[in-house]
C-alpha positions as CSV (number, residue, x, y, z in Angstrom):
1,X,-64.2,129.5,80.6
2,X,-61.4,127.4,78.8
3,X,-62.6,124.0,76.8
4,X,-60.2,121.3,75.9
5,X,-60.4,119.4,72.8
6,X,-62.0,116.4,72.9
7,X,-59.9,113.3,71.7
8,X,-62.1,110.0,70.1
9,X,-61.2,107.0,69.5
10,X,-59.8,107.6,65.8
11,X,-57.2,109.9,66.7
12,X,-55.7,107.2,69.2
13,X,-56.0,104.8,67.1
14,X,-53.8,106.6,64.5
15,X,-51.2,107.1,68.1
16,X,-51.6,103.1,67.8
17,X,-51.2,102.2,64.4
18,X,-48.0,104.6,64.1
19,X,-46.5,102.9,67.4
20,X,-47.1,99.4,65.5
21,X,-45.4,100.2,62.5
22,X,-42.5,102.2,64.1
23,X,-42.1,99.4,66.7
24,X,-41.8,96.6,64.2
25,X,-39.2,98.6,61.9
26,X,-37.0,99.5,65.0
27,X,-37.3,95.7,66.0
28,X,-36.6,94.7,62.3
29,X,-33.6,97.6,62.1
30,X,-32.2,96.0,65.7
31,X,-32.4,92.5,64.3
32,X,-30.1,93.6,61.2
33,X,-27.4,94.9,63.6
34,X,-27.3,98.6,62.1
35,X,-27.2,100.4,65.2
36,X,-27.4,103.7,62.4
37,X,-30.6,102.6,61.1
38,X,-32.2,101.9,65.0
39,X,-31.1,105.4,65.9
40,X,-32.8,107.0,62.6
41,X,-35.7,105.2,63.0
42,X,-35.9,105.9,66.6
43,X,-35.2,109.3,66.5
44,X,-38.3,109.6,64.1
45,X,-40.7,108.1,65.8
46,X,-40.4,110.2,69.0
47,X,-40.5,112.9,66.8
48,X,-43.7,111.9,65.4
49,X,-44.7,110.6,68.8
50,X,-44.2,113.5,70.3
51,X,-46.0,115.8,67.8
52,X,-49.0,113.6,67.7
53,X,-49.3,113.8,72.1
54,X,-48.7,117.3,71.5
55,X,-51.4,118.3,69.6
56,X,-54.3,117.6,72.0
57,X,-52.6,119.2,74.5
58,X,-51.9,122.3,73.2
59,X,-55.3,122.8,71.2
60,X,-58.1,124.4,73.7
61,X,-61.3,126.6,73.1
62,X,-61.9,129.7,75.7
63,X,-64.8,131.9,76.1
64,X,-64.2,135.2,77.2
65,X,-66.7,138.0,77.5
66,X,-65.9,140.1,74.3
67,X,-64.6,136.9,72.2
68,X,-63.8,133.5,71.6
69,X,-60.0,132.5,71.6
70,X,-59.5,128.9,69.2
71,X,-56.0,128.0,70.3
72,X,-53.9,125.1,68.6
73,X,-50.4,123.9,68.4
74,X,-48.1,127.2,69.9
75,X,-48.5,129.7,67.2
76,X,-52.1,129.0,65.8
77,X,-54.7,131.4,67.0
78,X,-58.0,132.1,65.9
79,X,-59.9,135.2,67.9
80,X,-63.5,135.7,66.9
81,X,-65.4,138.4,68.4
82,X,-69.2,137.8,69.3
83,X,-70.6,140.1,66.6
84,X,-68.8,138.0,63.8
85,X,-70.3,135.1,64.9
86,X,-73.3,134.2,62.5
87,X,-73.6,130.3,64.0
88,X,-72.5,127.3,66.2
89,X,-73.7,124.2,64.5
90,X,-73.2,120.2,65.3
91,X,-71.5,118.6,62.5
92,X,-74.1,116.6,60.1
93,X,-71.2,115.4,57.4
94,X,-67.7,115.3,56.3
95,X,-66.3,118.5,57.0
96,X,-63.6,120.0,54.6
97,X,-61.8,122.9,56.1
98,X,-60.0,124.6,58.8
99,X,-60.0,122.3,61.3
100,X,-58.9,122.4,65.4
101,X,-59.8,119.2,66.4
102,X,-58.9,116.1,67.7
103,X,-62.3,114.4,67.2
104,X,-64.3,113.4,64.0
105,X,-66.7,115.1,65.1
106,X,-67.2,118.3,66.7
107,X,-68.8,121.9,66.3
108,X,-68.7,123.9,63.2
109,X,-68.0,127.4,63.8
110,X,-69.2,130.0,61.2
111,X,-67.7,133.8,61.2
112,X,-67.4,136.9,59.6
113,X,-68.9,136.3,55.8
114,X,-67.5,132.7,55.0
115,X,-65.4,131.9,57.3
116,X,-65.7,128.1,59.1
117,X,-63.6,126.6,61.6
118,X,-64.1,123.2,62.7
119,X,-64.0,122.2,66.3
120,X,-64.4,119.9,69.3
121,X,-64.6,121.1,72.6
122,X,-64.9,118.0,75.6
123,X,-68.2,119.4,76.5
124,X,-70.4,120.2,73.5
125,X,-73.4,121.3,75.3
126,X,-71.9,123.1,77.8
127,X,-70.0,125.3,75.0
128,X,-72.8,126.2,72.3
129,X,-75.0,127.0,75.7
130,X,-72.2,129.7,76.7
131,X,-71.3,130.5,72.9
132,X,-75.2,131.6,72.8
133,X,-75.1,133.3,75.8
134,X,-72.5,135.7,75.1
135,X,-74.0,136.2,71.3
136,X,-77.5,137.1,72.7
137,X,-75.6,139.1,75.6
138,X,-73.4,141.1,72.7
139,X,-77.3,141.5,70.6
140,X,-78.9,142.8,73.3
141,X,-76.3,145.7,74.4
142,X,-76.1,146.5,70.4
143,X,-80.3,147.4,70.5
């Protein structure tokens, strides 16, 4: 089953505050005249733009019957087998680490010997019910 990240309030609000501040020096650079300067400016801020819409998009969660797949941006891939697994925990804090998420807060994946991955599937519940599943599913064919 594939999960997409979830996206809060925060992480649009930093899509709004960018659009503010890019608007208003585009406007300011149009005022001046400097057709150069508008271009630059524009040209930047669809870039930006465009990585920002991007991320959420492209970062998903799936859960397959052997392992999980933690998929963000094209090239960034993170597959953890059940076995490696040692929890699935809600976020209590400030989390410093690898992060796939587009949320502040989310799920905190912890593999192999100290190995965490931060991140936010749309439906929480849903996931760490599934995640356990398949972990107690991969126990019980190891005994």
């Amino acid at each position: 089953m594939r999960f997409k990240s979830r996206v809060d309030w925060f992480y649009k609000s930093i899509i709004g505050f960018i659009t503010i501040v890019f608007s208003i020096e585009i406007y300011s650079s149009f005022q001046s005249e400097n057709l150069q300067d508008v271009l630059i400016m524009s040209s930047i801020f669809l870039l930006i733009l465009g990585f920002l819409v991007y991320i959420p998009c492209s970062t998903y969660f799936v859960v397959t019957e052997t392992h999980l797949v933690c998929s963000s941006f094209y090239f960034w891939n993170v597959v953890v087998s059940y076995d490696k697994i040692r929890k699935v925990e809600r976020q209590k804090g400030l989390f410093v680490g690898w992060k796939m998420a587009t949320s502040i807060t989310g799920l905190i994946l912890t593999y192999n010997k100290y190995d965490e991955l931060f991140i936010s599937p749309e439906k929480e519940d849903l996931f760490m019910e599934l995640i356990n599943e398949k972990i107690d599913a991969f126990l019980d064919n190891i005994k």
